[in-house]
C-alpha positions in Angstrom: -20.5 -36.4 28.9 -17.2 -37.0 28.7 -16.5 -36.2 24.5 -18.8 -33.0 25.2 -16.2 -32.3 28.4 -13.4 -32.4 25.6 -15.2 -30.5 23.4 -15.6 -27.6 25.5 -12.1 -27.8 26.8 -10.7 -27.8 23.0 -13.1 -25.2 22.3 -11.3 -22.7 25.4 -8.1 -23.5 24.3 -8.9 -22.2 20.9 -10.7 -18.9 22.0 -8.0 -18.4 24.8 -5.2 -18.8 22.2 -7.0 -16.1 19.6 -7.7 -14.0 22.4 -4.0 -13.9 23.4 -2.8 -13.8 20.0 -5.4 -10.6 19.1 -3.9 -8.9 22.5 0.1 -9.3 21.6 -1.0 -7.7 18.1 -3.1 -5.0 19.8 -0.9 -4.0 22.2 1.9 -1.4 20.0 -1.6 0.2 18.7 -3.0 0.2 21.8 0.4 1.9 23.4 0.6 4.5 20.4 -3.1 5.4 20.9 -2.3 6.2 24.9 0.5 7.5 24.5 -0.5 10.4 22.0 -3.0 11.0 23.9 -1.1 11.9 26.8 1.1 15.3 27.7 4.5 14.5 28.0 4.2 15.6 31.8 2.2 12.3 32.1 4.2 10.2 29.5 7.2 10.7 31.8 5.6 10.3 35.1 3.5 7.2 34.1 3.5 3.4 32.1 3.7 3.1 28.8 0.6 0.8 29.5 -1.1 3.2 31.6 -4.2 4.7 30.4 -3.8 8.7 29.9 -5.4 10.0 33.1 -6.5 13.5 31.2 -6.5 12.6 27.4 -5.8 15.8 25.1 -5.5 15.8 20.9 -2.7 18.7 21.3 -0.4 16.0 20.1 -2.2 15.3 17.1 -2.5 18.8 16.5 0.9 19.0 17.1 1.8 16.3 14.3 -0.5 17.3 12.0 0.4 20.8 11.5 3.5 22.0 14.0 5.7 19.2 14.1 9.3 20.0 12.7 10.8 18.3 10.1 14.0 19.7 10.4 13.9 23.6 9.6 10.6 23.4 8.9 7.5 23.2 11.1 4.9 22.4 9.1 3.4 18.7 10.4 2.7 15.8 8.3 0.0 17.6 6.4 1.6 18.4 3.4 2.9 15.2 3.2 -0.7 13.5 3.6 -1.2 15.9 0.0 2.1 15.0 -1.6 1.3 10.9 -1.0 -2.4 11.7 -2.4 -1.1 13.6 -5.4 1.4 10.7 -6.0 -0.5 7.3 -5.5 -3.5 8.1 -6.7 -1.9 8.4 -10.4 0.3 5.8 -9.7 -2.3 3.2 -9.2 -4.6 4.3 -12.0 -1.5 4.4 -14.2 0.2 1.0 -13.4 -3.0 -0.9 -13.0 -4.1 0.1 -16.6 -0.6 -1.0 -17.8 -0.6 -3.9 -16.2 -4.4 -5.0 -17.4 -3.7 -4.0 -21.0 -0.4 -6.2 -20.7 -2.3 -8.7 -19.0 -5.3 -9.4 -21.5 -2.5 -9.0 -24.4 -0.5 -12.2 -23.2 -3.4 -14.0 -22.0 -5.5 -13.6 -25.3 -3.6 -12.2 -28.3 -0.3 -14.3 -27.1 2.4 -12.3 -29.4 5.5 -13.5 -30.6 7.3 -13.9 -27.7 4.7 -13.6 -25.1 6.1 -16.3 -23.0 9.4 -14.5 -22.7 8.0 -11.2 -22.1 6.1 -12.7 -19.0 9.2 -14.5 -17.5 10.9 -11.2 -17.9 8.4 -9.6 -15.9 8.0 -12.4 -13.2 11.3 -12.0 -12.7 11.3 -8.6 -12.7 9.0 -8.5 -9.9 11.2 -10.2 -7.5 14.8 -8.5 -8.0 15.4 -5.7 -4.8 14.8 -2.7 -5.9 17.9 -1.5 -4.4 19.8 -2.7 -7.5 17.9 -0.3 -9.9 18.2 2.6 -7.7 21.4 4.4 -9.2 20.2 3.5 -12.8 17.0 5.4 -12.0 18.5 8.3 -10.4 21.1 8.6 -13.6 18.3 7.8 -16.1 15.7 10.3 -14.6 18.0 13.2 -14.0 19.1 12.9 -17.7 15.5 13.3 -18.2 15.1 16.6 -16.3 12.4 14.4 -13.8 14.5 13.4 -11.0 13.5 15.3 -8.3 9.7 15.5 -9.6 6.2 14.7 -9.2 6.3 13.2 -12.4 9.5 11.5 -11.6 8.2 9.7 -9.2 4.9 8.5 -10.2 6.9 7.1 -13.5 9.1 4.7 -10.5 6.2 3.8 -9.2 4.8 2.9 -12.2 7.3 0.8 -13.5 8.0 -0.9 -10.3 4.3 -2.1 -9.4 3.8 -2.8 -13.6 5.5 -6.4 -13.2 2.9 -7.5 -9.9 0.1 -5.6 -12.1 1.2 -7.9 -15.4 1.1 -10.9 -13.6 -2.0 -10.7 -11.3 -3.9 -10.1 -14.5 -2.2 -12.4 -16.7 -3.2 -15.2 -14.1 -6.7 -13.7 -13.8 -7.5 -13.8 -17.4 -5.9 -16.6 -17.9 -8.8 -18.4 -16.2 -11.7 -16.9 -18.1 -13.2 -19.1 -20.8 -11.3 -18.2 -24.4 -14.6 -19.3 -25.7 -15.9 -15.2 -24.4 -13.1 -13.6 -26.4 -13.2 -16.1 -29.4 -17.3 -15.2 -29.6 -16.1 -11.7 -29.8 -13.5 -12.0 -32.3 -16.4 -13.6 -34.6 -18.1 -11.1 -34.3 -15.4 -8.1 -35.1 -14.3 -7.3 -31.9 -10.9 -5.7 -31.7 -8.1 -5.4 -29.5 -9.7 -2.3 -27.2 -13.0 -3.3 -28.0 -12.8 -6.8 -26.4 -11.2 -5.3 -23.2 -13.2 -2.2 -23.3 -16.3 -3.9 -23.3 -16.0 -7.5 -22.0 -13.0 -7.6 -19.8 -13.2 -4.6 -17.7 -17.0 -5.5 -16.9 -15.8 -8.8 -16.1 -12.5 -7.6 -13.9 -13.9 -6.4 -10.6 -12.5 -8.5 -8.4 -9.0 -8.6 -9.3 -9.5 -4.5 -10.4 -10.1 -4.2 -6.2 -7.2 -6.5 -5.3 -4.7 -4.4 -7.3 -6.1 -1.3 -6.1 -5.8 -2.4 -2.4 -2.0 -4.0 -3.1 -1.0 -0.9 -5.2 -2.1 1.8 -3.7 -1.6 0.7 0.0 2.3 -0.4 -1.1 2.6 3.2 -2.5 1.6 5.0 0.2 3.8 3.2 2.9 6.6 3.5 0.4 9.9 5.2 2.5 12.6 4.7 -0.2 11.5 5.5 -3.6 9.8 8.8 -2.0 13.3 9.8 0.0 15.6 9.2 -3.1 13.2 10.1 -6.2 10.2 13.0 -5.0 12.7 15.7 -4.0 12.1 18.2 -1.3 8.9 19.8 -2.7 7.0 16.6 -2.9 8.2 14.4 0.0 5.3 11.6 0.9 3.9 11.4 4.7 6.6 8.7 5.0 9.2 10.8 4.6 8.1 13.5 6.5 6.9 10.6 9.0 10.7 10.0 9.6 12.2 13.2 9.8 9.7 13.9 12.7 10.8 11.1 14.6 14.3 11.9 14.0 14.5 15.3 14.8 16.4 16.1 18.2 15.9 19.8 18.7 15.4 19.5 22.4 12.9 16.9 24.3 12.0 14.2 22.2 7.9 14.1 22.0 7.1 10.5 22.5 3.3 11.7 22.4 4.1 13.9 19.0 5.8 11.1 17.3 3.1 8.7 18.1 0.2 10.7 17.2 2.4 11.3 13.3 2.7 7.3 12.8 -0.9 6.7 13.3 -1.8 9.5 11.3 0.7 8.5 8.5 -1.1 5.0 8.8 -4.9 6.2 8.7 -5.3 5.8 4.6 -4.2 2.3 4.5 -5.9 1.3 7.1 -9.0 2.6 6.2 -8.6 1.0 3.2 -8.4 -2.2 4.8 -11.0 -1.8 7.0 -13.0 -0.6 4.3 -12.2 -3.1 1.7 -11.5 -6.4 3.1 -14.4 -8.6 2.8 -13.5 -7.5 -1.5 -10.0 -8.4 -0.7 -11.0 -11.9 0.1 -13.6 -12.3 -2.5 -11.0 -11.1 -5.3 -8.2 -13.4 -4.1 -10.9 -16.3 -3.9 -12.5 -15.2 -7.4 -9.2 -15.8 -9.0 -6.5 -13.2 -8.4 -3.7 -15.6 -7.7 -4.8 -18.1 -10.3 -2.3 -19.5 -11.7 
């Protein structure tokens, strides 16, 4: 009776801590939920805890299509278009980049593979601070700064190290004795990945398109210094919203935009994580 006593108590403690734990997490979302539902009349007058007495969505509809971002008064909702137009290239792009790169140092090992893939590890973990003058000289030379194009190429290059090394490690642990089999029988380079590696690459294909594209969308700097005006992501537009002070600031507004700025990626999650876990388990950060 007694070990069953200490059972039960150890098994409280444990639900009591996740349940306290799961609360302290919930609680912003919880207070950004209320509080865009609320009129500012009522976000004045009450808690930021208190539930809103007569809920309304004119703050969302406020944020999604009236808000001002400086002069202009046009929402988040071109932004929500400008952050589709760029990540969804941007993670087909660098993904295919960095699978190609990956299978090439995994199976065909080139002169110099091993220092190609340092480079790159490396790469991955310099701030990206450092190359943002470069960039801006490099691309404007170009005629992209400022561009759709422009930016999709940063975003390329600067998810193309992770990409590299994600699939390096993944097809690193594959048995050579697949891609020997194919070799004898006259596989080449695109052939082999064509046809045996992509078929065998879903699970780390639906880790980097969770990392890439969520990391793209909640991008702030690249999108500020690199997309120009014409193309500014939900981010961007995000911020300008909650730092525009043409009379009374609109807690309500300002909440409704940040959760509407942060729908995608967490649908994505929401969507996708059970594959998340099963790619990361089936190999993903192999090493």
């Amino acid at each position: 009776m007694a070990q069953r006593a200490e059972k039960s108590i150890a098994r409280f403690g444990v639900y009591a801590f996740l349940i306290i734990m799961a609360a302290f997490f919930l609680m912003p979302l919880y207070v950004m939920v209320a509080t865009s539902l609320k009129s500012m009349d009522e976000v004045r007058g009450s808690s930021i805890f208190a539930f809103p007495l007569r809920p309304t969505l004119e703050a969302w509809k406020t944020a999604w299509s009236a808000a001002c971002t400086g002069l202009t008064c046009s929402g988040v909702s071109v932004g929500f278009f400008n952050s589709l137009k760029i990540m969804i290239p941007s993670t087909f792009l660098s993904i295919l980049l960095g699978a190609v790169t990956g299978y090439a140092l995994s199976f065909w090992r080139p002169q110099g593979a091993g220092v190609i893939f340092a480079v790159l590890v490396v790469a991955a973990f310099i701030p990206y601070q450092v190359f943002i003058y470069p960039l801006v000289r490099v691309l404007s030379q170009a005629g992209l700064y400022n561009s759709l194009g422009g930016i999709i190429m940063v975003h390329v290059i600067f998810g193309l190290p992770v990409m590299v090394l994600m699939f390096r490690n993944y097809y690193a642990g594959l048995p050579r004795d697949l891609f020997s089999a194919a070799r004898v029988d006259g596989g080449g380079f695109w052939d082999i990945f064509f046809r045996l590696m992509l078929p065998l690459s879903p699970p780390i294909l639906i880790v980097a398109v969770i990392l890439q594209s969520t990391h793209i969308w909640n991008d702030f700097l690249f999108g500020l210094v690199f997309a120009g005006s014409d193309n500014r992501p939900m981010t961007v537009l995000l911020n300008n919203i909650v730092n525009t002070t043409q009379g009374e600031k609109a807690y309500n507004v300002d909440m409704a935009a940040t959760i509407l700025t942060a729908l995608v990626p967490l649908v994505i999650y929401l969507a996708s994580g059970r594959w998340f876990v099963r790619g990361i388990a089936a190999g993903a950060v192999k090493g």
